[in-house]
C-alpha positions in Angstrom: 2.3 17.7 -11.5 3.1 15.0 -8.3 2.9 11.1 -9.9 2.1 8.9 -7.4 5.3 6.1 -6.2 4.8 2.7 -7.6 3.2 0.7 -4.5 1.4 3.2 -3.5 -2.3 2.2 -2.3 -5.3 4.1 -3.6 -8.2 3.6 -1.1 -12.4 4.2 -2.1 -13.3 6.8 -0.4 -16.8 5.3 1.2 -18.7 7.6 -1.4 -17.1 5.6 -4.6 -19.9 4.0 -5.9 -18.5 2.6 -9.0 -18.9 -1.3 -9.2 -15.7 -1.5 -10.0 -14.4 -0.1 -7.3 -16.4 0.0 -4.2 -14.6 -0.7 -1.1 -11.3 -1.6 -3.0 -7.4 -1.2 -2.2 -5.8 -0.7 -5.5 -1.5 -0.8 -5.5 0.3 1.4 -8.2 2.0 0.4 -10.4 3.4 3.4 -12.5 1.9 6.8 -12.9 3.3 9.4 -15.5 1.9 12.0 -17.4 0.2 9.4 -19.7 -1.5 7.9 -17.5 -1.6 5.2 -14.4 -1.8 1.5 -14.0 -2.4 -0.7 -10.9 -4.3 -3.5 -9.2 -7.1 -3.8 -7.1 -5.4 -5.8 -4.1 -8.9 -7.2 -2.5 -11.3 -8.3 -4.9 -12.3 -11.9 -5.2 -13.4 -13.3 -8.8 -16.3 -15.2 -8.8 -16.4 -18.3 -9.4 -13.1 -19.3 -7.4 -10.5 -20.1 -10.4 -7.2 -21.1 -10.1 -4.2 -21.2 -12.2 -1.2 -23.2 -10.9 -3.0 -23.7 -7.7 -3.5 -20.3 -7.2 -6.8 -17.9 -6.8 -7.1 -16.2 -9.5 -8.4 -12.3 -8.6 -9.5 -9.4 -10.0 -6.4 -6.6 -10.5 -9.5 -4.2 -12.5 -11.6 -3.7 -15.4 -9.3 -3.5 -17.8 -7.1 -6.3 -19.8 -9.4 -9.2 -19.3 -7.5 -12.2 -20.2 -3.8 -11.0 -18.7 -2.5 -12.1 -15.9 -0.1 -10.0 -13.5 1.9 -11.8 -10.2 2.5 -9.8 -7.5 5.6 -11.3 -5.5 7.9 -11.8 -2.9 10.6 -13.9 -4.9 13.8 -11.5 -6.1 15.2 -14.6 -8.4 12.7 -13.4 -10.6 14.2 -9.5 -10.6 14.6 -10.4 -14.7 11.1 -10.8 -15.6 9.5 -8.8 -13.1 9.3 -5.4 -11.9 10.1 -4.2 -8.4 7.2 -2.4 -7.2 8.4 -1.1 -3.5 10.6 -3.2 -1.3 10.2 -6.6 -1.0 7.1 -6.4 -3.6 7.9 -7.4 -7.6 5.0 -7.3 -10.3 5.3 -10.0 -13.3 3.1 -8.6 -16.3 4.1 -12.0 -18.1 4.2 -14.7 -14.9 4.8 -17.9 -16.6 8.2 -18.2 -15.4 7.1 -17.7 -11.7 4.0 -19.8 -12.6 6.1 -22.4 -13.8 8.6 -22.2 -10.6 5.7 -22.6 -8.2 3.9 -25.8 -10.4 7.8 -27.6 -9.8 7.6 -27.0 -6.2 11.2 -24.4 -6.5 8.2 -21.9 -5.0 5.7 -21.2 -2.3 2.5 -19.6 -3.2 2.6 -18.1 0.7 4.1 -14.4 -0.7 2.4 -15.0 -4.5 -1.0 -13.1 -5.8 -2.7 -13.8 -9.2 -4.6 -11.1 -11.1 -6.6 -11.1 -14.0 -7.3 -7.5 -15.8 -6.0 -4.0 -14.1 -7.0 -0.6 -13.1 -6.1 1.7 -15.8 -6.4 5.6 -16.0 -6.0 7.7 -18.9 -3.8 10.9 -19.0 -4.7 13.2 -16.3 -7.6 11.0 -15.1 -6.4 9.5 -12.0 -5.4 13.4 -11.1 -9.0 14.4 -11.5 -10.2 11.1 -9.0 -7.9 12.1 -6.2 -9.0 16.2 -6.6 -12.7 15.0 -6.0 -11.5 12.9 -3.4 -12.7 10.0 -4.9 -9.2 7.8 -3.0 -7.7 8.1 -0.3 -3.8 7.8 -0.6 -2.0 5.5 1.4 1.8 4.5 2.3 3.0 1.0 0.6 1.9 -1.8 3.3 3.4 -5.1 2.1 1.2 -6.6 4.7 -2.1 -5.9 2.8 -0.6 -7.0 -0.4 -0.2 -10.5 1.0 -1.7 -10.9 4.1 -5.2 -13.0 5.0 -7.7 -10.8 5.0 -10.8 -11.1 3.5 -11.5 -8.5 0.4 -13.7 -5.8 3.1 -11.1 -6.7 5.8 -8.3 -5.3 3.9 -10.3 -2.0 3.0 -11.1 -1.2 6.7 -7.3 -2.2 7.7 -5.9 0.1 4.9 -8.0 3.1 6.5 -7.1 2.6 10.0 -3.3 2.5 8.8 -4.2 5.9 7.7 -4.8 7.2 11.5 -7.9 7.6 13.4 -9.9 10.4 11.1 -9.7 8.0 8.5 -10.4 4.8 10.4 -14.0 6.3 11.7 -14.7 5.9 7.4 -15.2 2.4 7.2 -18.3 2.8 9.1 -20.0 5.4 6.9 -22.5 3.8 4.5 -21.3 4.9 0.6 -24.8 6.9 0.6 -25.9 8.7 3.2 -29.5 8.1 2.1 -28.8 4.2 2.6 -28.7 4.9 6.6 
């Protein structure tokens, strides 16, 4: 069985209709034979909240109530996990959280999550058989970049070449055209 490299990106295929995640960019962050975990890179939560001055977005629908940072910062390699290069994920970020409300940080390289993408055992091998995402090289540039949440799904496909870019203008059902 092939497990897919922390920081990879998982890209909707335009027929995903799930809610959850239409039109999304997810990043891995571990897959094994139990199962993966990751976070939706470019969904907005409504109702624009912040914590420690930064948005606070949706990583999933799973774990509602914990936070995740994704960061640039390596002085905080000892609570946080190093996803690809120059990428680190905090599952507890009140040390970086507390760094950026001093002013010892910049929120420029910084992204706050709420809940995550989760995937049972073997499910997350079944979504990628049916083609349900497309699988994508790490692109630090999506992670923190400023594009808007639909932006950062086309850009993701045109990183992925030409037959890919021509997706993001198919309609998720072809009875919607």
């Amino acid at each position: 069985m092939i497990f897919l490299d922390p920081g990879t990106l998982l890209i909707a295929s335009p027929g995903m209709l799930d809610p959850n995640f239409m039109h999304t960019v997810a990043m891995v962050g571990h897959h094994d034979g139990e199962g993966a975990q990751g976070l939706v890179i470019n969904r907005h939560k409504p109702g624009g909240m912040s914590l420690a001055g930064l948005e606070i977005q949706e990583g999933g629908p799973v774990g509602i109530g914990q936070h995740q940072l994704l960061h640039a910062s390596e002085d905080f390699a000892h609570c946080s996990t190093l996803v690809v290069d120059g990428i680190w994920m905090a599952q507890e970020p009140g040390p970086v959280l507390e760094a950026l409300e001093s002013g010892h940080l910049s929120a420029d390289s910084m992204r706050l999550f709420e809940g995550y993408s989760g995937w049972g055992a073997g499910q997350l091998e079944v979504e990628l058989r049916e083609k349900a995402w497309l699988v994508c090289e790490p692109a630090p540039q999506l992670v923190f970049g400023e594009l808007r949440a639909a932006a950062t799904w086309r850009e993701a496909l045109r990183l992925m070449g030409p037959a890919a870019e021509g997706l993001a203008h198919l309609p998720p059902d072809i009875s919607w055209n």
